[in-house]
BALOBA-1460 file (C-alpha; in Angstrom, 3 decimals):
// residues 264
<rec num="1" residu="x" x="8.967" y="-21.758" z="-18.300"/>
<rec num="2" residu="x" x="12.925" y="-21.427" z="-18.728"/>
<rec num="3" residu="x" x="14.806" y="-23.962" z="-20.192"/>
<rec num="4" residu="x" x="18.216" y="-25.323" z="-19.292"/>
<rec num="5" residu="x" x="21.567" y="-24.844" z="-21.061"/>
<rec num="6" residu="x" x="22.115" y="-26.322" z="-24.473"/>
<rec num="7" residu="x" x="18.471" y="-26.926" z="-24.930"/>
<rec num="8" residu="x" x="15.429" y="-25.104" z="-26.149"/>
<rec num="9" residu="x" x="11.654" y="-24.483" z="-24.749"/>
<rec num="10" residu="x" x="11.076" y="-27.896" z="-26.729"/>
<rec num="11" residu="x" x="12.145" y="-29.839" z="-23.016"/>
<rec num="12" residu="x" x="8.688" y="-28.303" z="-21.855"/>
<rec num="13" residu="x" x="6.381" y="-29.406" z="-24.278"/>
<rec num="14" residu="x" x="4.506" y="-31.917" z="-22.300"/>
<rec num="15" residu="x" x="4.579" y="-29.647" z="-19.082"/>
<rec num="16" residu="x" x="3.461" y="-26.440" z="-20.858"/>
<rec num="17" residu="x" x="0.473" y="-28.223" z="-22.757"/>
<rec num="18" residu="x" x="-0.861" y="-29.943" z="-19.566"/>
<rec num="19" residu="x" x="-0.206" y="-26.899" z="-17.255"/>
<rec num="20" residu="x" x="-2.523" y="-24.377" z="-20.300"/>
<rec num="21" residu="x" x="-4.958" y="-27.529" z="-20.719"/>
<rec num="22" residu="x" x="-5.750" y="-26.878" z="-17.128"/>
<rec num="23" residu="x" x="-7.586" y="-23.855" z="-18.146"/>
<rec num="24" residu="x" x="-5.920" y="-21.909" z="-15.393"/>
<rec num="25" residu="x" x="-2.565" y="-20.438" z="-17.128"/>
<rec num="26" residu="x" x="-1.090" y="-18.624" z="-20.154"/>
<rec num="27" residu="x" x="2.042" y="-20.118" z="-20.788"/>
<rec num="28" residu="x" x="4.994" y="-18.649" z="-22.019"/>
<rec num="29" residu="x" x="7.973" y="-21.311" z="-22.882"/>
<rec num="30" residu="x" x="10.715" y="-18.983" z="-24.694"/>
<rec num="31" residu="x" x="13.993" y="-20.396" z="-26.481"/>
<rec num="32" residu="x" x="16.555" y="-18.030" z="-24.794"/>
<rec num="33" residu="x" x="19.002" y="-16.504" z="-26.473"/>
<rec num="34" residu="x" x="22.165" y="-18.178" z="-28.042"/>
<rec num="35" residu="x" x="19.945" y="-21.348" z="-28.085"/>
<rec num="36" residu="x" x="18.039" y="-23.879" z="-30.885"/>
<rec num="37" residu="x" x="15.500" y="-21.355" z="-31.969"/>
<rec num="38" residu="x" x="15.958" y="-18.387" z="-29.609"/>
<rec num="39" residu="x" x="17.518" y="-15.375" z="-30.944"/>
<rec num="40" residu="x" x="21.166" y="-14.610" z="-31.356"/>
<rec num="41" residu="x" x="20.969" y="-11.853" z="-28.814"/>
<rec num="42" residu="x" x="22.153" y="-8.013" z="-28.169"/>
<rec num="43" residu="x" x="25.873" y="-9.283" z="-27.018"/>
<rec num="44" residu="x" x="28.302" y="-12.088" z="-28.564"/>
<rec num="45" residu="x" x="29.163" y="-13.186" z="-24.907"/>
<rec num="46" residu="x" x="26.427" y="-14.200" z="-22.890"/>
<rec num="47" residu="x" x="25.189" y="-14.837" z="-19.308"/>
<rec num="48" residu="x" x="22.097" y="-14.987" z="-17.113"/>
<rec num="49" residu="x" x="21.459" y="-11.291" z="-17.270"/>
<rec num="50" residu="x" x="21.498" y="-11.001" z="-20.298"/>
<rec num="51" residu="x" x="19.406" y="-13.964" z="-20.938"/>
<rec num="52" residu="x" x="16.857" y="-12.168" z="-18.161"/>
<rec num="53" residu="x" x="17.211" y="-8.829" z="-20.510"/>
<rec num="54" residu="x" x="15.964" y="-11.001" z="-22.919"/>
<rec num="55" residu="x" x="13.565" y="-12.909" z="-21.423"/>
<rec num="56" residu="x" x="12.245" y="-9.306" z="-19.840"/>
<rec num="57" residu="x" x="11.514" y="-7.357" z="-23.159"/>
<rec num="58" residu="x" x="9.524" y="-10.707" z="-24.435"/>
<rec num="59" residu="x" x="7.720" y="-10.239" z="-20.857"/>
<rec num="60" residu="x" x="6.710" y="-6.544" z="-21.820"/>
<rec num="61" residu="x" x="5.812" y="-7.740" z="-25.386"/>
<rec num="62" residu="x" x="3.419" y="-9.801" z="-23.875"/>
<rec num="63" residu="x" x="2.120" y="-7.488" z="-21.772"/>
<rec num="64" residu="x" x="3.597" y="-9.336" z="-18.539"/>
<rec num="65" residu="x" x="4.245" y="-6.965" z="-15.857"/>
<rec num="66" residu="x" x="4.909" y="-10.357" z="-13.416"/>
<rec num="67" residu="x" x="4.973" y="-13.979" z="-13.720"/>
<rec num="68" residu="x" x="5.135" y="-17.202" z="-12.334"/>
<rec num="69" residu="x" x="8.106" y="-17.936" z="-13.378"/>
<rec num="70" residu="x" x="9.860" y="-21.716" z="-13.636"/>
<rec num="71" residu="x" x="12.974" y="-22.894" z="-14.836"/>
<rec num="72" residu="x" x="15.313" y="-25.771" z="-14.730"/>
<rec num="73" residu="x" x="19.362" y="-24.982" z="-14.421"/>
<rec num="74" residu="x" x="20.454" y="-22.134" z="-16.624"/>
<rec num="75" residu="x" x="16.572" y="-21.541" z="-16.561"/>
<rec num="76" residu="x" x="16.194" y="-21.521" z="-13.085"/>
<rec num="77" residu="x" x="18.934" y="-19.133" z="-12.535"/>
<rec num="78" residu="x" x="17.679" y="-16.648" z="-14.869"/>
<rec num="79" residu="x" x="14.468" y="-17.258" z="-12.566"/>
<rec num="80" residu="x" x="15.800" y="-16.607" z="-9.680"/>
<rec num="81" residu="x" x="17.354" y="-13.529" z="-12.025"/>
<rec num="82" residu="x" x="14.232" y="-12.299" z="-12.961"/>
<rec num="83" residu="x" x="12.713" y="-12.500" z="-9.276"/>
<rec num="84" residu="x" x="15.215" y="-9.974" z="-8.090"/>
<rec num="85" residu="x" x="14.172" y="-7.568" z="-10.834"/>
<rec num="86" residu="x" x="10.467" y="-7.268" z="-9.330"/>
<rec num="87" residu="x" x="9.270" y="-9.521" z="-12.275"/>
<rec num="88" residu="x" x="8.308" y="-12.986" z="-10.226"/>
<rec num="89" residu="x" x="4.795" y="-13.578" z="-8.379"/>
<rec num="90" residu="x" x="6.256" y="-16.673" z="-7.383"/>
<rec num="91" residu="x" x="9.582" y="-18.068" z="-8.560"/>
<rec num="92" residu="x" x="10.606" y="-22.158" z="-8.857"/>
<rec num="93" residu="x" x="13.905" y="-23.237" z="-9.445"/>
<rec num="94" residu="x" x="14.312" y="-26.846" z="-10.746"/>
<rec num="95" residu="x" x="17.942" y="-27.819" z="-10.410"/>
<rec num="96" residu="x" x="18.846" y="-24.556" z="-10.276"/>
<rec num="97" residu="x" x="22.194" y="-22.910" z="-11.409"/>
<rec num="98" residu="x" x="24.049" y="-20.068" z="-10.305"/>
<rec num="99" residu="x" x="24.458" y="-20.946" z="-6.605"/>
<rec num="100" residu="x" x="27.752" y="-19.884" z="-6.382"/>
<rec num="101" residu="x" x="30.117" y="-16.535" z="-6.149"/>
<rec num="102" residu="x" x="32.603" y="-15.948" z="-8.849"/>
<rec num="103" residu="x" x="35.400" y="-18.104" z="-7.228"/>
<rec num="104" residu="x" x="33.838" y="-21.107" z="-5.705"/>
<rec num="105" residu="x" x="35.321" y="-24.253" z="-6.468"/>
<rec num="106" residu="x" x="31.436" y="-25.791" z="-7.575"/>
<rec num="107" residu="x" x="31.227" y="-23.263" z="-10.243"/>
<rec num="108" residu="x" x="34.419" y="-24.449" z="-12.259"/>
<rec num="109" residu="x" x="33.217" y="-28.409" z="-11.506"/>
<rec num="110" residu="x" x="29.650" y="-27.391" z="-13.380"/>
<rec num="111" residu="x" x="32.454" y="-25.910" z="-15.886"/>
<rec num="112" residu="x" x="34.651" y="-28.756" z="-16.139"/>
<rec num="113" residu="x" x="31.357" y="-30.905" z="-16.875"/>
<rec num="114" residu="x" x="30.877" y="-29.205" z="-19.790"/>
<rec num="115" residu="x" x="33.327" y="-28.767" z="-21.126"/>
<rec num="116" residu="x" x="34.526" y="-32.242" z="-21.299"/>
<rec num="117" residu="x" x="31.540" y="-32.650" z="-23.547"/>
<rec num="118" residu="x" x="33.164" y="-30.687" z="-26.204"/>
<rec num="119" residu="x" x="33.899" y="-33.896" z="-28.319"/>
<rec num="120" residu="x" x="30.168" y="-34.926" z="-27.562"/>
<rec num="121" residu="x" x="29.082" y="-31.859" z="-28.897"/>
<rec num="122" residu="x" x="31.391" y="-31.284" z="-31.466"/>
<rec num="123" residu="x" x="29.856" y="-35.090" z="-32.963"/>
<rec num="124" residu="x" x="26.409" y="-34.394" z="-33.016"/>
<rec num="125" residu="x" x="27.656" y="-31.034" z="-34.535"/>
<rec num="126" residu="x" x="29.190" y="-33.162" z="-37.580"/>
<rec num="127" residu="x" x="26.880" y="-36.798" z="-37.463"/>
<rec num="128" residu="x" x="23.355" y="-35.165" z="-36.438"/>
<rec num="129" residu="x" x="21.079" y="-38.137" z="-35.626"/>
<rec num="130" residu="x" x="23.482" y="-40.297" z="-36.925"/>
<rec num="131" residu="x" x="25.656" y="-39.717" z="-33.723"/>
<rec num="132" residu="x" x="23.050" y="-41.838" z="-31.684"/>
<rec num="133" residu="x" x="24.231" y="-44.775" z="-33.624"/>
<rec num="134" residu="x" x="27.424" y="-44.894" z="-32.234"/>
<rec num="135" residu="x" x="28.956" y="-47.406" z="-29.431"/>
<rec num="136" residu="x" x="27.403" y="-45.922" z="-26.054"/>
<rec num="137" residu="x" x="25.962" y="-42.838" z="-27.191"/>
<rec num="138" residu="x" x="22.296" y="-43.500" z="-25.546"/>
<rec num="139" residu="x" x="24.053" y="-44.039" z="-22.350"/>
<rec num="140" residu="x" x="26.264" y="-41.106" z="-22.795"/>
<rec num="141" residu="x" x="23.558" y="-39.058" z="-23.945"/>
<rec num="142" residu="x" x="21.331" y="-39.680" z="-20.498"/>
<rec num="143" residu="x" x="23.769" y="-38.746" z="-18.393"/>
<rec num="144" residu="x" x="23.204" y="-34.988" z="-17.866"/>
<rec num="145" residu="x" x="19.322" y="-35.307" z="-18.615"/>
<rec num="146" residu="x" x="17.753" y="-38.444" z="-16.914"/>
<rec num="147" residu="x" x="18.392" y="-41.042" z="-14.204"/>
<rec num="148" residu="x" x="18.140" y="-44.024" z="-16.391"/>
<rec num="149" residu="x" x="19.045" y="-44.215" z="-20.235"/>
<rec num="150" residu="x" x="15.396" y="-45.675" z="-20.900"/>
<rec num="151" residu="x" x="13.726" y="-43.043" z="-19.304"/>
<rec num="152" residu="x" x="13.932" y="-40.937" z="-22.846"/>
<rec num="153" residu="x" x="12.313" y="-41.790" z="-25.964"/>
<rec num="154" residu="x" x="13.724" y="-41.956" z="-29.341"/>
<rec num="155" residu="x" x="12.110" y="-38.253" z="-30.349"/>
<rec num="156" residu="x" x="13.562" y="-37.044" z="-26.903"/>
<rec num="157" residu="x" x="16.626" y="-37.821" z="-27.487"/>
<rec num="158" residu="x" x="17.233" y="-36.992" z="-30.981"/>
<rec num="159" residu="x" x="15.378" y="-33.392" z="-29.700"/>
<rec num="160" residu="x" x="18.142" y="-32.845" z="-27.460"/>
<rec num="161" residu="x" x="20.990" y="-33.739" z="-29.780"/>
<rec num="162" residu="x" x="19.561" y="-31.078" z="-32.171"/>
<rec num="163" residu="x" x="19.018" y="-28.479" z="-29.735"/>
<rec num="164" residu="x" x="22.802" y="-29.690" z="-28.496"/>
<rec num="165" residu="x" x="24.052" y="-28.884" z="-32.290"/>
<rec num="166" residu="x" x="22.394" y="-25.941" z="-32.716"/>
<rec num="167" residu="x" x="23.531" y="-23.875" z="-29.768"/>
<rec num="168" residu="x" x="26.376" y="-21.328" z="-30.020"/>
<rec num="169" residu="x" x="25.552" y="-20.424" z="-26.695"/>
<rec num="170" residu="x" x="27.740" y="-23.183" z="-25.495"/>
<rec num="171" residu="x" x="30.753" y="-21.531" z="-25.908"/>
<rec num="172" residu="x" x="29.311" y="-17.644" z="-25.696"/>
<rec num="173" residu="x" x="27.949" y="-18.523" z="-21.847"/>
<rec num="174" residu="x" x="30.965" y="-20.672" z="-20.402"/>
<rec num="175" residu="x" x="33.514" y="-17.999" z="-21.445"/>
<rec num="176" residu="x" x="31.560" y="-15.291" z="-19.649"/>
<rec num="177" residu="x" x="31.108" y="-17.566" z="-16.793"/>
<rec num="178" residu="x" x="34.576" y="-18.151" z="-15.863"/>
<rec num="179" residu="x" x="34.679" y="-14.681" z="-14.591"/>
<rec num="180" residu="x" x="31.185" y="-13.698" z="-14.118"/>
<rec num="181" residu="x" x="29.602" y="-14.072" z="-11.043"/>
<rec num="182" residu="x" x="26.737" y="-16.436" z="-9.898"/>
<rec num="183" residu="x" x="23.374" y="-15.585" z="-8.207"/>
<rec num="184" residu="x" x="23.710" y="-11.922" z="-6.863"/>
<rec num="185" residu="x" x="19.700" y="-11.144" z="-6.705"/>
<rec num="186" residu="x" x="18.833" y="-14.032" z="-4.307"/>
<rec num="187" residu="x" x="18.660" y="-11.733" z="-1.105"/>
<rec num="188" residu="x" x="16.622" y="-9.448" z="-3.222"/>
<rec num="189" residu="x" x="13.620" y="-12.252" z="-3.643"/>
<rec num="190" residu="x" x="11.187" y="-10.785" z="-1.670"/>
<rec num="191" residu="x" x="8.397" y="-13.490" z="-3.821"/>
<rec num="192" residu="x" x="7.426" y="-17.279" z="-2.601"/>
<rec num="193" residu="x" x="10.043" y="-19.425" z="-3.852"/>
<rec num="194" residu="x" x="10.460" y="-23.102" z="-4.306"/>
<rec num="195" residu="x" x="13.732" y="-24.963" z="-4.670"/>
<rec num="196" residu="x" x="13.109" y="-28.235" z="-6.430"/>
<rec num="197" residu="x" x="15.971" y="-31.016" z="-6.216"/>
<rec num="198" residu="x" x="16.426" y="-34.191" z="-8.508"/>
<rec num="199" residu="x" x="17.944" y="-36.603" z="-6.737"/>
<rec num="200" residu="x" x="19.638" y="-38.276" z="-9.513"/>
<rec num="201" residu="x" x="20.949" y="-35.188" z="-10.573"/>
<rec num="202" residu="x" x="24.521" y="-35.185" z="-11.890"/>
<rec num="203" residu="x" x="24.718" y="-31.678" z="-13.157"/>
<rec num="204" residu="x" x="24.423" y="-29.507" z="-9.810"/>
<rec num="205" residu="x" x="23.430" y="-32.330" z="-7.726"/>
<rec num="206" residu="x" x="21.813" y="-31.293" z="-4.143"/>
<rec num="207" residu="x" x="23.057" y="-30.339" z="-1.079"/>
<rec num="208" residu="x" x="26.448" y="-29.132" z="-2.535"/>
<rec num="209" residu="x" x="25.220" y="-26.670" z="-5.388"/>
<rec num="210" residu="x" x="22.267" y="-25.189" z="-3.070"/>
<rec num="211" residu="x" x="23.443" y="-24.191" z="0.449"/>
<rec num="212" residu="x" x="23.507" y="-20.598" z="-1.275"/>
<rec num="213" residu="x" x="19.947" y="-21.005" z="-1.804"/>
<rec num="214" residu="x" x="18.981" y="-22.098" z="1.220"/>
<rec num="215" residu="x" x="21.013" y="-19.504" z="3.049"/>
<rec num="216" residu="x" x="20.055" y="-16.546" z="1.214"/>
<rec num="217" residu="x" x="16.289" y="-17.085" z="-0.024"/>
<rec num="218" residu="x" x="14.148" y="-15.893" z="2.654"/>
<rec num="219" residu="x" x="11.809" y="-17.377" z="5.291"/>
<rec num="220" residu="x" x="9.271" y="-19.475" z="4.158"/>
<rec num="221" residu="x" x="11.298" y="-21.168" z="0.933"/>
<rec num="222" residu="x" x="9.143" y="-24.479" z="0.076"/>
<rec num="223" residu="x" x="12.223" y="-27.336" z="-1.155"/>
<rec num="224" residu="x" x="11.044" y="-30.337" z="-2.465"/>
<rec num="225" residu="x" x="12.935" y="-33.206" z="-3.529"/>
<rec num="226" residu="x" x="12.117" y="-35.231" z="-6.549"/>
<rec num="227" residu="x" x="12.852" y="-39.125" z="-6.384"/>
<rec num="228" residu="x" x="14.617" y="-41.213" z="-9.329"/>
<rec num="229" residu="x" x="15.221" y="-38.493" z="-11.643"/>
<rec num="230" residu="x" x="17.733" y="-36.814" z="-13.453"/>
<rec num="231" residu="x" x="18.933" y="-33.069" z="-13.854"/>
<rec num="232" residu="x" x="15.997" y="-32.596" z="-16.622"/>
<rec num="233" residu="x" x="13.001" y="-34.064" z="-15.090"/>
<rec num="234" residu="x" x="10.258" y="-32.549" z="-17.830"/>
<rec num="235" residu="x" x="11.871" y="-35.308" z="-20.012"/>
<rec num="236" residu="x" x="11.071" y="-38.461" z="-17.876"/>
<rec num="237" residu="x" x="8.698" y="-37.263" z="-15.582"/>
<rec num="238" residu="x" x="6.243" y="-34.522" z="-16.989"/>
<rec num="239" residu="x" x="3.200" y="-35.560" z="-14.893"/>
<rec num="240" residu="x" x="5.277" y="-35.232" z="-11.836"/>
<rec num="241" residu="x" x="6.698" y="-31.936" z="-12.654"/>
<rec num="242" residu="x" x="3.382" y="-30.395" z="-13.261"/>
<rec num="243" residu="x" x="1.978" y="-31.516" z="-10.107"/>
<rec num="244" residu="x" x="4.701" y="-29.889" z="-8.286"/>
<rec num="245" residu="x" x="4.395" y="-27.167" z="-10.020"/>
<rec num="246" residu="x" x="0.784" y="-26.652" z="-10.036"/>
<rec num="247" residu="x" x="0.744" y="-27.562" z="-6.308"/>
<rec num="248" residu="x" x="2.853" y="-24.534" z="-5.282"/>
<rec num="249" residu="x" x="1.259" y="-21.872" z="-7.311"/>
<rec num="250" residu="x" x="-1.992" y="-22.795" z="-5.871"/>
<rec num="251" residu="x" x="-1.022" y="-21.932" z="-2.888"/>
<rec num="252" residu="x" x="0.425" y="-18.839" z="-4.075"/>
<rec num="253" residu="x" x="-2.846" y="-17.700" z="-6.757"/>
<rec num="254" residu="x" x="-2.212" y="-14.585" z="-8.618"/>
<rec num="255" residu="x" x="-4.823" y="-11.623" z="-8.807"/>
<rec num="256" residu="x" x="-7.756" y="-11.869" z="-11.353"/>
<rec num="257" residu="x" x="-7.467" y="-10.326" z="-13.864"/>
<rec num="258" residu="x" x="-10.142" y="-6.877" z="-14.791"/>
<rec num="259" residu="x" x="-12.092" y="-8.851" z="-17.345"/>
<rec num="260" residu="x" x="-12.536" y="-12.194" z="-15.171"/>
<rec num="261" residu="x" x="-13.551" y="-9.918" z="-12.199"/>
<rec num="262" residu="x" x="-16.369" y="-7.933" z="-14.357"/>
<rec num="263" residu="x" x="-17.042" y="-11.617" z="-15.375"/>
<rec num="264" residu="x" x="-17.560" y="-12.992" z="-12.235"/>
């Protein structure tokens, strides 16, 4: 389970704990590089392959040759990422990022978003939790996460706004992105794949910032389309998320493995 930008495997709490109390999964919910948590990582400027790099060698510490892998924006492009290398059973993006080449116009809005945030950030950088206090910060605050400001909690929200001032990978990923290019393994996906919209999304908000998905992905891509939520649905709507998820990779079951087959 990737996360998205600016925040840290802590988004996926709820989903990860109901998806391994299932009894079905090992789950894996890394901090990526550059983020709250996650490792500083092997190069100052940063981008989804690198991020995959990472994400990769934790893979082979684990012992992972493949995975289902899930992730939501940053997360879901390093997904998609990862699925090119070979490393995917099955691959869903939520709100995915990175459906663009290096000069399309969508790719310097998703920019622009962010980095008109800089005085955002740069306050919860210098106030902590005290920055919720201020004059329309819960409102502010729900904008790139949810569809509604109520729809996060208290501990959500002050979650976020330390993941938010703990992540040099805000300015180490949007310098390499002005030049880099987006999604260049998406022909190579050769694994089921499931794009998953939000329609309250305000971040990379369906159709505009996934025509690239739908015209590259192969055949058989599953889309689904998630009703009243916002561009981090694991926040607002965990039960919902895990359904979906859990719903796709059951039709898509991954091989037993040696000891449950001598087992059975």
């Amino acid at each position: 389970l990737l996360h998205p930008f600016l925040l840290s495997q802590g988004v996926w709490e709820t989903v990860a704990r109901q998806l391994a109390d299932t009894g079905r999964y090992e789950v894996f919910a890394p901090t990526m590089p550059g983020h709250n948590g996650g490792p500083r990582g092997s190069h100052w400027l940063l981008s989804a392959p690198v991020l995959a790099d990472a994400v990769e060698q934790q893979m082979d510490e684990l012992g992972w040759d493949t995975a289902h892998i899930v992730g939501n924006s940053l997360g879901g492009w390093v997904a998609f990422e990862l699925a090119g290398r070979g490393r995917a059973r099955t691959v869903t993006g939520i709100a995915p990022a990175g459906g663009w080449t290096r000069w399309t116009i969508a790719k310097f809005e998703v920019i622009t978003k962010f980095l008109s945030a800089i005085p955002v950030w740069l306050t919860t950088m210098l106030l902590g939790p005290r920055a919720l206090r201020l004059p329309l910060a819960r409102f502010l605050a729900h904008l790139p996460l949810s569809a509604t400001p109520d729809a996060l909690t208290e501990p959500q929200l002050l979650s976020c706004l330390d993941d938010v001032s703990h992540c040099p990978a805000y300015y180490r990923l949007l310098l390499k992105t002005f030049t880099a290019p987006g999604l260049t393994r998406l022909p190579q996906t050769t694994v089921p794949a499931h794009l998953v919209n939000c329609n309250k999304d305000r971040v990379v908000p369906a159709p505009r910032f996934t025509r690239r998905f739908l015209s590259q992905l192969p055949p058989g891509l599953r889309v689904t389309t998630l009703p009243d939520v916002g561009h981090v649905p694991m926040l607002e709507a965990p039960g919902l998320v895990t359904e979906v998820i859990t719903d796709f990779l059951e039709e898509h079951p991954g091989p037993l493995r040696a000891v449950d087959s001598a087992a059975g």
